[in-house]
N, C-alpha and C positions, 0 to 999 in steps of 0.2 A: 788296722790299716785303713787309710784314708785313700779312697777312688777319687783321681781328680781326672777332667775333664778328657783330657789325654790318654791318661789310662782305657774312660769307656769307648775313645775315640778307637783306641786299638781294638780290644774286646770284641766292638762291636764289628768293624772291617776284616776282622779276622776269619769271622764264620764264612765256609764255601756257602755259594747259593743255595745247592741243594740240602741242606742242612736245615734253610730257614723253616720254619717252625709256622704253619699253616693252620688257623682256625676257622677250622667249621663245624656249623650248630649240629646236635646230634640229630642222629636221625628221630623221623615224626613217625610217630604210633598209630597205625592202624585206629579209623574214627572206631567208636562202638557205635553198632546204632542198635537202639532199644525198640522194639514197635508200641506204638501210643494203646492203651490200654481200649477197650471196647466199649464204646457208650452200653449203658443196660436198654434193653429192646423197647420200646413204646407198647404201651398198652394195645392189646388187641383193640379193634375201632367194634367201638359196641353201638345197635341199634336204637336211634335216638327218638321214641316216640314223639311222634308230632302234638303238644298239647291241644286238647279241645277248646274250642273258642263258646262261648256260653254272651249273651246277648244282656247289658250294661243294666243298672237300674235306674228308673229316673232320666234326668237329662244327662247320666256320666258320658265322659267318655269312654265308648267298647275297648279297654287294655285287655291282652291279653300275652301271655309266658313264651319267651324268645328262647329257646336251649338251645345247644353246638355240640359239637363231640370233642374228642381231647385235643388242642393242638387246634382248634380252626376256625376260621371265623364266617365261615357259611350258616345262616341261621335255619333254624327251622321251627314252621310255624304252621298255622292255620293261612293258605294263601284268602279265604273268603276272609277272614280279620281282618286284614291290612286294608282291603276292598273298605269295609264296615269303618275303620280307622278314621283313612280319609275322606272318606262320606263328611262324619261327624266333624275333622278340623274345618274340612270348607262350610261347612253350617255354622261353625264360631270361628268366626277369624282373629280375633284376639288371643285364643286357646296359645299357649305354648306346648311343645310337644319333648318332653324331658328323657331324653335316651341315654341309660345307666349301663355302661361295660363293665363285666365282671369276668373272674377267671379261677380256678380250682387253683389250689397252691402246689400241684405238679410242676416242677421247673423252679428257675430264680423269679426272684420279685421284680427282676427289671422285664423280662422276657413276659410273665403275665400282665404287666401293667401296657407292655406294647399289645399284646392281644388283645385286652380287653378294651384298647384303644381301635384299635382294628375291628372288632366286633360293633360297638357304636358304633363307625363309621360306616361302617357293612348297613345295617340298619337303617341310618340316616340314608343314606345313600337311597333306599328302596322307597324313601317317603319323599324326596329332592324326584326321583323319576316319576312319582305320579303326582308332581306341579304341588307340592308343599312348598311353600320358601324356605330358603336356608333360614333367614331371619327369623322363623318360627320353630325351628329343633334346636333343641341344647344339647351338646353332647358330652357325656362327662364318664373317666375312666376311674377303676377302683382297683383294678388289677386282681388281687386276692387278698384286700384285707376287709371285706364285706361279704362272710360267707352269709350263705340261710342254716349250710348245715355244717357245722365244725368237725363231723368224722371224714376221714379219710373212703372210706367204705361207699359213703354218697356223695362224692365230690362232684358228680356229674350234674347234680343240681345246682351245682356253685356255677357252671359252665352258664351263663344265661348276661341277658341284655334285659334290664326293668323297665317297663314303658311306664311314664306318669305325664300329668296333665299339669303344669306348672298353675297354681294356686286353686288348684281341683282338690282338697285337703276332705270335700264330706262325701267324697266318693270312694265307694271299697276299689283294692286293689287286687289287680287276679292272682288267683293260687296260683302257688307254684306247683312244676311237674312232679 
């Protein structure tokens, strides 16, 4: 049987109002909510010996060992170094002053390379306040792929800022902590 136009014309006028045939969406489900899992705690914050400053040989300049604690870019040092430091650049004004940020491989590789970016800057920063010119620090970051010690055990020596002397190559460099 063939429906023509008529036919549906009836069909369809025939149904009462309340009859008609009403869509709506099903109901919505309760959200779930999960709670987000718990970061693993940060290392205890461990006592970060101040390395000893020991007095340059020859004409070097006095370098000496910048170390941090996990996570931060507060240095610590010998404050009479730094004194000794810039003594030595305003005696050579040509001297460049090469400030290396480095980082333990705790965390992602983006987040160390900002710290260790951080760390240089902290550093420079403290040779810019006592009238070094910008133009004379180089600052350069490495984040954690320049350890000294590749275990995990001593990563806390990785945590450091290298001082050098740009084209100062016959002069020893300080131990590290």
């Amino acid at each position: 049987m063939v429906a023509t136009i008529a036919d549906m014309r009836i069909l369809f006028s025939s149904r009462a109002p309340q009859e008609r045939v009403q869509l709506r969406p099903p109901p919505l489900a309760s959200p779930v909510i999960t709670p987000l899992p718990t970061p693993p705690p940060s290392p205890p914050p461990t006592e970060v010996p101040v390395p000893a400053f020991s007095a340059p040989a020859a004409d070097c300049a006095p370098l000496f060992p910048i170390t941090f604690e996990h996570n931060s870019a507060i240095p610590h040092f010998d404050p009479h170094a730094i004194i000794v430091l810039v003594d030595w650049l305003q005696a050579h004004p040509d001297a460049v002053l090469v400030i290396d940020g480095h980082a333990d491989s705790l965390g992602s590789a983006v987040a160390n390379f900002g710290l260790s970016q951080r760390r240089a800057n902290q550093v420079a920063s403290r040779f810019v306040a006592a009238n070094i010119p910008k133009g004379r620090i180089s600052r350069r970051a490495f984040g954690q792929y320049t350890p000294i010690i590749g275990t995990s055990d001593s990563s806390g020596r990785n945590r450091r800022v290298d001082l050098s002397i740009a084209g100062a190559s016959n002069c020893p460099l300080p131990e590290a902590p």
